[in-house]
C-alpha positions as CSV (number, residue, x, y, z in Angstrom):
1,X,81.5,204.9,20.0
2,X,83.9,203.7,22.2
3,X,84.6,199.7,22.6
4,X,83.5,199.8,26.1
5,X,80.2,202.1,25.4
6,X,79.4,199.0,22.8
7,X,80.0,196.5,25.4
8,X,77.9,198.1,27.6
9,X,75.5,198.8,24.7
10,X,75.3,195.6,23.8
11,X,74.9,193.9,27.2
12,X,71.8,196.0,27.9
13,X,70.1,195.1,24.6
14,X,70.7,191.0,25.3
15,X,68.7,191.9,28.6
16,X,66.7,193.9,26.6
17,X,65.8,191.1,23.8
18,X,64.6,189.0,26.5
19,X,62.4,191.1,28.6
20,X,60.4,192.4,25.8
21,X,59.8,188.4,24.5
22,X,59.1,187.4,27.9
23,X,57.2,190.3,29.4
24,X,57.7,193.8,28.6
25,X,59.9,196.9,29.9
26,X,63.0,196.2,27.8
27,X,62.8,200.0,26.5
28,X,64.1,200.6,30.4
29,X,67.6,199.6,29.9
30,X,68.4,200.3,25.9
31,X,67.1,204.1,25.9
32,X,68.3,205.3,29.3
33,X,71.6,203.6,28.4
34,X,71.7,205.4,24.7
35,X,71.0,208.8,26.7
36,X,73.8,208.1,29.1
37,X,75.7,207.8,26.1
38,X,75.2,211.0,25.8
39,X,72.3,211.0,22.8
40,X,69.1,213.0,23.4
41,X,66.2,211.7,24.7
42,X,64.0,211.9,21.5
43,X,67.0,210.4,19.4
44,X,67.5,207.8,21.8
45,X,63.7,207.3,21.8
46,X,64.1,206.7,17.9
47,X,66.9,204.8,17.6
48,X,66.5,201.8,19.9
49,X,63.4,201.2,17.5
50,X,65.1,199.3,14.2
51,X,66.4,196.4,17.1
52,X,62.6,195.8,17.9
53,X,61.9,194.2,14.6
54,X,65.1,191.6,14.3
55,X,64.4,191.1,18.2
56,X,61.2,190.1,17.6
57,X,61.8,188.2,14.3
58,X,64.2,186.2,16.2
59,X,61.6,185.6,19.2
60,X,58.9,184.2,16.6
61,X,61.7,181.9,15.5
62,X,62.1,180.6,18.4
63,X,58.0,180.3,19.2
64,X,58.1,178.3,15.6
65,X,60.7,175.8,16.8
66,X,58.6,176.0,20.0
67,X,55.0,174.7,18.3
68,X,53.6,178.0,19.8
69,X,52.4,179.3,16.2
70,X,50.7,175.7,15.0
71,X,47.3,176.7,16.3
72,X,46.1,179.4,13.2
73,X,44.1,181.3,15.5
74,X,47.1,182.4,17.2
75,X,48.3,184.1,14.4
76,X,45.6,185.0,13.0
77,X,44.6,186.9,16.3
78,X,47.5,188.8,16.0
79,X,47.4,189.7,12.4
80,X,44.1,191.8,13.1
81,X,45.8,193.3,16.3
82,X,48.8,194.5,14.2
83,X,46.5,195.7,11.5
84,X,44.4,197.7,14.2
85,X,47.4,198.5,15.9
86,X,49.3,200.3,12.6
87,X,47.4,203.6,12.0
88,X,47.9,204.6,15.9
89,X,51.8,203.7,15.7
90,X,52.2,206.2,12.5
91,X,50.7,208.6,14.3
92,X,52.3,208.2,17.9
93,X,55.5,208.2,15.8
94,X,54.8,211.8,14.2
95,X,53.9,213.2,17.6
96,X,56.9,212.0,19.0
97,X,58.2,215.3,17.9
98,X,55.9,217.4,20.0
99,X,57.3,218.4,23.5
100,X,55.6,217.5,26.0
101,X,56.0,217.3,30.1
102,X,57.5,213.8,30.3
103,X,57.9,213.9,33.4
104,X,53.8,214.1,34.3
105,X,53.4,211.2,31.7
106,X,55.7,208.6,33.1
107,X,54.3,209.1,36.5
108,X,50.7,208.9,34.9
109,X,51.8,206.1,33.7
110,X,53.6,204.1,36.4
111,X,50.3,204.4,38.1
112,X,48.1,202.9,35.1
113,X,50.8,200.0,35.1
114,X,50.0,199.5,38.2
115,X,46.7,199.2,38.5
116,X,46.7,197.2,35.3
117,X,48.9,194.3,37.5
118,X,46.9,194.8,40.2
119,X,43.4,194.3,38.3
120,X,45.3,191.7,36.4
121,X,46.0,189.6,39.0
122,X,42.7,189.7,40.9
123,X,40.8,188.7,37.9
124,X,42.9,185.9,37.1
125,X,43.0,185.0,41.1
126,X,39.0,185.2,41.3
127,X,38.1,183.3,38.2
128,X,40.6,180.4,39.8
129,X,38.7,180.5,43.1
130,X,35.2,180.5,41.1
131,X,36.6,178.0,38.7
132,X,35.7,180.1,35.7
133,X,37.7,179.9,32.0
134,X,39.0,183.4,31.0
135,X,36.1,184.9,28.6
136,X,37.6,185.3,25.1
137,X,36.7,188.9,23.8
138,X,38.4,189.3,20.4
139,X,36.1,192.9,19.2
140,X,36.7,194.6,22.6
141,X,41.0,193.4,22.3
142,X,40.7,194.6,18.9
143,X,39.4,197.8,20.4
144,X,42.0,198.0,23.0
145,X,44.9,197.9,19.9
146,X,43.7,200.9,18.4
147,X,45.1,202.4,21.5
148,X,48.1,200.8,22.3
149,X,49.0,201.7,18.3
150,X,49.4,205.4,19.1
151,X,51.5,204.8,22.5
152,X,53.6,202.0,20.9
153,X,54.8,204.4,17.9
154,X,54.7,207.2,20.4
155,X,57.4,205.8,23.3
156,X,57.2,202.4,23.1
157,X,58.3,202.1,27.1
158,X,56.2,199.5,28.6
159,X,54.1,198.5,25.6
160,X,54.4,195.1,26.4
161,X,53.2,194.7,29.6
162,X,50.2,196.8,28.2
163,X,49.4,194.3,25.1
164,X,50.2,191.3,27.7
165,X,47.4,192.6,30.0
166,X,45.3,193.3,27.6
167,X,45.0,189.9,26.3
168,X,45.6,188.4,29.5
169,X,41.8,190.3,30.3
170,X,40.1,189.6,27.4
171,X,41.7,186.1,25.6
172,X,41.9,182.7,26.3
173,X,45.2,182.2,25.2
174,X,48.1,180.6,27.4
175,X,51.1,183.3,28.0
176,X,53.2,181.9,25.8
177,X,50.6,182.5,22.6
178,X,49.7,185.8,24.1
179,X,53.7,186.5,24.4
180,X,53.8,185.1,20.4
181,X,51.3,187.8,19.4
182,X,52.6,190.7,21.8
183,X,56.1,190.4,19.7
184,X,54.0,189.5,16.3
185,X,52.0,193.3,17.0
186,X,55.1,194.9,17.9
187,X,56.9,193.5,15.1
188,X,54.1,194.6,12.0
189,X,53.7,198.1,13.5
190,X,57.5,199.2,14.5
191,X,58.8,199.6,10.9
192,X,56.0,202.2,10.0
193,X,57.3,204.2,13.2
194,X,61.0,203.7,12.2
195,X,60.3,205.6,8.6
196,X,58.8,208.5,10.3
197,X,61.3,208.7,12.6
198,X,64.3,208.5,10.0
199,X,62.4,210.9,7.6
200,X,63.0,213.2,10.7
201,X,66.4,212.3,10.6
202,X,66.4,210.8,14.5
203,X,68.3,207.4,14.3
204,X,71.8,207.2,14.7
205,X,72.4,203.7,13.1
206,X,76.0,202.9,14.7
207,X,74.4,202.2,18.1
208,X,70.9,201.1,16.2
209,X,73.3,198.3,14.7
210,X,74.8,197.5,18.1
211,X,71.1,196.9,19.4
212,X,70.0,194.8,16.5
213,X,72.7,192.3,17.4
214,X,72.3,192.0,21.0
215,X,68.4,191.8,21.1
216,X,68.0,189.3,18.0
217,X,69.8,187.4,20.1
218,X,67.7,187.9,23.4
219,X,64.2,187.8,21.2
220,X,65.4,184.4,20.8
221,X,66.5,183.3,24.2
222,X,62.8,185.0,25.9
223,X,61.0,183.3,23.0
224,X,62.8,180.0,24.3
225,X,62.3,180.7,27.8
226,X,58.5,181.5,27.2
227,X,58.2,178.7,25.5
228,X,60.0,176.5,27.8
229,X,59.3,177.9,31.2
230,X,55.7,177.7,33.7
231,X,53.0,179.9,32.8
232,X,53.3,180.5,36.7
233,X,56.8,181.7,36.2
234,X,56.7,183.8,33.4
235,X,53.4,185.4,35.0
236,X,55.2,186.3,38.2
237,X,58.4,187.4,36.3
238,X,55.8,189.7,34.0
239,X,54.6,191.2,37.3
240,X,57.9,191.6,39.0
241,X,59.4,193.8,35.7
242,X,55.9,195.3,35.6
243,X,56.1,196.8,38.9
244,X,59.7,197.4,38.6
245,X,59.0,199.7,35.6
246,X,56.6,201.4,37.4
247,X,58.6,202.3,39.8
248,X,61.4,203.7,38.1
249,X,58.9,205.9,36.0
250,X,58.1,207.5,39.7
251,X,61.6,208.0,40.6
């Protein structure tokens, strides 16, 4: 690699660190940058994946120092999610292979993104109005990981705005807990997809390396942020890159 491909590189994983803490979509600047590079799409898919667990061991840090993990439910929460969450990821990772029309699937895709902001915000909007808590749900969330474990190990693009509304519809946990979880998940299942995908010999580990640096470092500044900024904010931020993924899928 040259220096200026691992500036470059390394820029786009910072920004990627902290939109995955704070909201999702970071997979939107680190893969189309490694293809650009010039690596293909299935190898790029595999190797932005080792950075996902120091980003998001960083980003827990920094919920730590933040109090966010003090309440044991929250972690607890997400402990079952991951554990429901793991047998889908092994598999998504192993069909990662297969070829399939991309194409269809991201615009599929875009669209369920956004109809899950649009529901999203209407539920949260009405139960304001009617002056009604969030209902906590934890079998049906549990349900909804068993799901999200197969797309996460399969292309991980926009599997945090997914677990965020997820939880978001069926928690009562502020954004900053649910944000805590979303990178704990992430975190327990992405190492089971990284073996399968370096048993298939897909990672290139210079520019994996290059990625591990600059998103530990952004996994701590969004866990900071999340931690430190209005639940307002960091809901209208997860919205904005929400629909800004989407639209990028379409294009």
């Amino acid at each position: 690699m040259q220096l200026l491909d691992m500036a470059m590189l390394f820029g786009a994983g910072i920004l990627a660190g902290v939109a995955n803490t704070v909201a999702g979509g970071g997979s939107l600047l680190a893969v189309p940058l490694l293809i650009h590079l010039g690596y293909a799409p299935k190898v790029a898919n595999a190797t932005s994946r080792p950075a996902l667990v120091f980003q998001n061991l960083s980003g827990l840090l920094a919920f730590h120092h933040g109090g966010v993990l003090k309440q044991p439910l929250v972690w607890r929460r997400g402990l079952l999610y991951a554990l429901a969450a793991v047998p889908g990821s092994i598999a998504g990772a192993w069909c990662a292979s297969v070829r399939i029309d991309d194409k269809t699937f991201e615009r599929l895709l875009s669209v369920v993104l956004v109809g899950v902001l649009i529901y999203t915000r209407l539920r949260r909007s009405r139960a304001r109005l009617d002056g009604q808590e969030r209902t906590d749900r934890p079998g049906l969330a549990t349900l909804g990981f068993l799901l999200l474990g197969f797309y996460g190990g399969f292309i991980q693009a926009g599997i945090g705005f997914l677990i965020v509304a997820l939880l978001l519809n069926t928690t009562r946990f502020s954004l900053a807990e649910i944000n805590a979880q979303k990178i704990f998940v992430v975190l327990l299942f992405t190492p089971l997809a990284i073996v399968v995908f370096a048993s298939q010999g897909l990672i290139e580990w210079w520019p994996a390396t290059v990625l591990i640096a600059a998103q530990s470092a952004g996994g701590y500044l969004g866990g900071w942020l999340s931690v430190k900024v209005d639940e307002r904010i960091l809901l209208n931020t997860y919205s904005l890159l929400l629909l800004v993924f989407a639209i990028s899928l379409l294009v």
